[in-house]
Structures are given as structure tokens and as C-alpha cells.
C-alpha positions in Angstrom: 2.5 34.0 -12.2 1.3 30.3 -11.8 1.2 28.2 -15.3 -2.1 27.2 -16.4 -2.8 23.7 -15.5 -3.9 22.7 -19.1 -0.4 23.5 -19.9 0.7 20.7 -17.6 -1.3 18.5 -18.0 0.5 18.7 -21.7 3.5 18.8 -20.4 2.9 15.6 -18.5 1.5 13.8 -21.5 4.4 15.0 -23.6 6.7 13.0 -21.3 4.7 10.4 -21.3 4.3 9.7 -24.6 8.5 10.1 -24.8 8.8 7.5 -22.1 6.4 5.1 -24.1 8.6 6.3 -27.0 12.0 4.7 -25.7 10.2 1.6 -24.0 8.6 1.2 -28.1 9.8 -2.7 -28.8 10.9 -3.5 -24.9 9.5 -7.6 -24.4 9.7 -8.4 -20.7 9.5 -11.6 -19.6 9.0 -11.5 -15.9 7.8 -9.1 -14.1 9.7 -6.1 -13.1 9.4 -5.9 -9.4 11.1 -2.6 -7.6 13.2 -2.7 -4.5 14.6 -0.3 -2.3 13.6 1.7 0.7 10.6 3.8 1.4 11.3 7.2 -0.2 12.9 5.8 -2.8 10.4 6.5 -5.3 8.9 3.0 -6.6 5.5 3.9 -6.3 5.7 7.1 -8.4 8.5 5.6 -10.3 7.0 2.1 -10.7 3.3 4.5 -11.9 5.6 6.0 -15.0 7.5 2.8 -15.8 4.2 0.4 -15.9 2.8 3.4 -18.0 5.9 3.5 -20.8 6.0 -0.3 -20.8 2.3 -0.7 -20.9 2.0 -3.2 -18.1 0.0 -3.0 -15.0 1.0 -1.5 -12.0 0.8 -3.7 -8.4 1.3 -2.4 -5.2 2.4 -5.2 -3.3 1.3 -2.9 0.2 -1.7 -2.2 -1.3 -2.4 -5.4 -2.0 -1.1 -6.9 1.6 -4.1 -3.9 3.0 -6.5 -5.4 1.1 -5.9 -9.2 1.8 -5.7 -8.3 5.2 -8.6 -6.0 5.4 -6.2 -3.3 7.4 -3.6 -1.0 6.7 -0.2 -2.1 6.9 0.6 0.1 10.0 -2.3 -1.2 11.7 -0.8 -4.8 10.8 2.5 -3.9 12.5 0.6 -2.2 16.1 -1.4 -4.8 15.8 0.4 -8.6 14.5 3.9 -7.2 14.8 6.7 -7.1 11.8 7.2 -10.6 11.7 3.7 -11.7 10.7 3.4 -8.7 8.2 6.4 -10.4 6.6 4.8 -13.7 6.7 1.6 -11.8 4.8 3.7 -10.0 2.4 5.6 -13.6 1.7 2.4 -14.6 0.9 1.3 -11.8 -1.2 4.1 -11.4 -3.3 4.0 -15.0 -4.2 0.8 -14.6 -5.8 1.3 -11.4 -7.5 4.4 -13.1 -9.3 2.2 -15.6 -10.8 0.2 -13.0 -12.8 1.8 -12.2 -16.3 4.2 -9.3 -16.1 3.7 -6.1 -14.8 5.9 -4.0 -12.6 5.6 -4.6 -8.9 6.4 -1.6 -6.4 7.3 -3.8 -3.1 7.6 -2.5 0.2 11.2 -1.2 2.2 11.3 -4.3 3.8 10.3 -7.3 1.3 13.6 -7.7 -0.7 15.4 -8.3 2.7 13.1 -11.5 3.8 15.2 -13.9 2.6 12.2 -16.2 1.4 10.8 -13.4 -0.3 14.0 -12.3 -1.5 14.3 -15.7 -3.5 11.1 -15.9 -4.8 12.1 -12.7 -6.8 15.3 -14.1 -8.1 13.2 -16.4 -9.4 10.3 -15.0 -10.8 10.4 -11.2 -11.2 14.0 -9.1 -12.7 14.5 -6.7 -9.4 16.0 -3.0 -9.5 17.0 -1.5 -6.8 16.3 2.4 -6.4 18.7 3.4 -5.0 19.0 7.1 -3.2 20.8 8.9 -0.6 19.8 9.7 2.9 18.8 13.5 2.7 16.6 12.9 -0.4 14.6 9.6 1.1 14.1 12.2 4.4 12.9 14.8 2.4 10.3 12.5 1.0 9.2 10.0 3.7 8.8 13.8 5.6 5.5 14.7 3.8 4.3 11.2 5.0 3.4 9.9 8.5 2.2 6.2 7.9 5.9 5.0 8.2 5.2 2.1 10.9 9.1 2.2 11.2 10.3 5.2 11.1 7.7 6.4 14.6 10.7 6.9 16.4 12.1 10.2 18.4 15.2 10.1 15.5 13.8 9.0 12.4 17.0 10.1 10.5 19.2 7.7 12.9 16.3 4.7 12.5 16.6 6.0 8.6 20.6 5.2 8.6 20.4 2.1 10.5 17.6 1.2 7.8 20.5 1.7 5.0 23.4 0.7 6.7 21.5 -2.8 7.6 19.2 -3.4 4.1 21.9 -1.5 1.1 24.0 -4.7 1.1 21.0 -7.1 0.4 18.8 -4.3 -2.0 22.8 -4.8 -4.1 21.5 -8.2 -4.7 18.9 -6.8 -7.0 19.6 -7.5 -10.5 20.0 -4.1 -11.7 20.4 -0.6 -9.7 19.3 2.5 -11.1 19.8 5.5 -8.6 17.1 7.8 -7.7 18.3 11.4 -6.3 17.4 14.5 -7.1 16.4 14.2 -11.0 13.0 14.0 -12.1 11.2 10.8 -11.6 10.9 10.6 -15.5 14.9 10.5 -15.6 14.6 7.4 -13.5 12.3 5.9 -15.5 14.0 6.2 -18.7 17.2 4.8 -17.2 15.4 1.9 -15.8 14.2 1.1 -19.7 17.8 1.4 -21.0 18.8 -0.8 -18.3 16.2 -3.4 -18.8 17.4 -3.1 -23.2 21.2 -3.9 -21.7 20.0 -6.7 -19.2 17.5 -8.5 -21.5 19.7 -8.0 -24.7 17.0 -5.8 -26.6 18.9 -2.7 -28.0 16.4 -0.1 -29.9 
């Protein structure tokens, strides 16, 4: 017997309002800017967060789709990886002008090194971090992943970690993302923030 969807719908705004609860008092002064690779939940995650901290939420490969007039898979067939990174450079730059909001970047942003320092600069980073089976299950009910079109995603997937989890450790604060409810992620990410920005409830 399915659940009526008023029911969670209330559910959903229950949570909500508990997230917007904890985050009650929470002053940021940069930009909150997520890191980490695809699968990892910064879109969905960043969604909730931007929501309990009542910020806007930026897509940064939204953004790079809509600068560019194409969709970031066509940029890669088409330019290649390095000029997408010279366009998310780009992107990213601007977006960290704005006043704060939280910023879901793409897999691959954090490890440009330009783009890596303009965050240390301007935004506080968190890394999601997760493990391999989860990030597969996810990136799975997804086929725009320009890098993963490969016979063995799961190896390309690895390589991915074992290359990028050293750099993504650079963020300013890491908040792991497994199998518990987005919502857990997000409240963890607020207490964090409190602890980093010295702004205990």
C-alpha cells in the first residue's frame, strides 16, 4: 500500500523546516561552495543546504551550459576537457563575486589548480565525500557523465578517486556522504560550518 503523496509532501516540509531550524542564527560570510565528485550528492545536497540557510543555490555546470549556450558534454565532444576548464575557470570566478550562496561545482573544478585557489580565497569548500559503490549507484541512473563513457566506468570511477581524493582533502571541511539521507548530510554540513566559523547555537 503506497503512502499518499500529501503525506510526503508533509513529510518533506517537516524536514525542512528542522533543517531551517538548526541553520536558525548561522551568518556566512563567503559563499559555501561544494566539492567532490559526481555522485556525491552536491546538487541534491547543495538544494537542502541553500534551502536551511536561506541562500541561493548556483549550479556552477548549469551556469557553464548556459554561458556557453551547450551542455557540458557537448563542450567536452566538442572543445575538449581543457577548454571546459578554462570556461568553468571563468564561470566560477564570477559566481564568487555574487554575495553568498552555496555553490554545487562540478567533479572536476576543485582539482584545476587556478580554480582551486580562487576558492581558498573566496568561497569555504566542503568536500562530500563518499565511497565507490554508493557514487556508482548514483551516477548509474544518469548517462550525461562525459567522463565516465568508457567500457569500465567503475575502473575510470576509481582512477577518478584515487587521482582527485587527495586534492578534494584540501577542502576546508569534509562531511561524508554514504548511505544516510541527504537531510543527514545537510545537518552535518550546518554543524560543521557552527564549528568552523565559531557560531555555536
Amino acid at each position: 500500500m503506497t503512502r499518499p503523496e500529501s503525506s510526503d509532501a508533509g513529510e518533506r516540509a517537516d524536514a525542512a523546516a528542522e533543517l531551517r531550524k538548526l541553520a536558525d542564527g548561522l551568518v556566512l560570510p563567503r559563499t559555501v561552495a561544494l566539492v567532490g565528485l559526481m555522485g556525491a550528492g552536491k546538487t541534491t545536497i547543495g538544494r537542502r543546504l541553500a534551502s536551511a540557510l536561506r541562500l541561493p543555490f548556483v549550479d556552477a555546470d548549469h551556469e557553464i551550459e548556459r554561458a556557453a549556450d551547450q551542455t557540458v558534454a557537448e563542450i567536452f565532444a566538442i572543445h575538449g576537457e581543457a577548454e571546459f576548464r578554462r570556461g568553468e575557470r571563468r564561470v566560477i570566478a564570477r559566481l564568487l563575486e555574487d554575495p553568498p550562496h552555496v555553490l554545487a561545482t562540478g567533479g572536476g573544478a576543485f582539482i584545476d589548480p587556478r580554480t582551486r585557489a580562487l576558492m581558498k580565497e573566496r568561497a569555504i569548500s566542503i568536500w562530500l565525500k563518499a565511497p565507490l559503490d554508493v557514487l556508482m549507484r548514483r551516477v548509474a541512473r544518469r548517462d550525461d557523465r562525459p567522463l565516465l563513457k568508457e567500457d569500465d566506468p567503475q575502473a575510470v570511477m576509481q582512477k577518478l578517486m584515487d587521482e582527485r581524493y587527495p586534492i578534494y582533502a584540501e577542502a576546508n571541511l569534509t562531511v561524508e556522504s554514504a548511505n544516510s539521507p541527504h537531510n543527514a548530510a545537510v545537518a552535518e554540513i550546518i554543524a560543521a560550518l557552527r564549528a568552523y566559523l565559531g557560531q555555536g547555537t
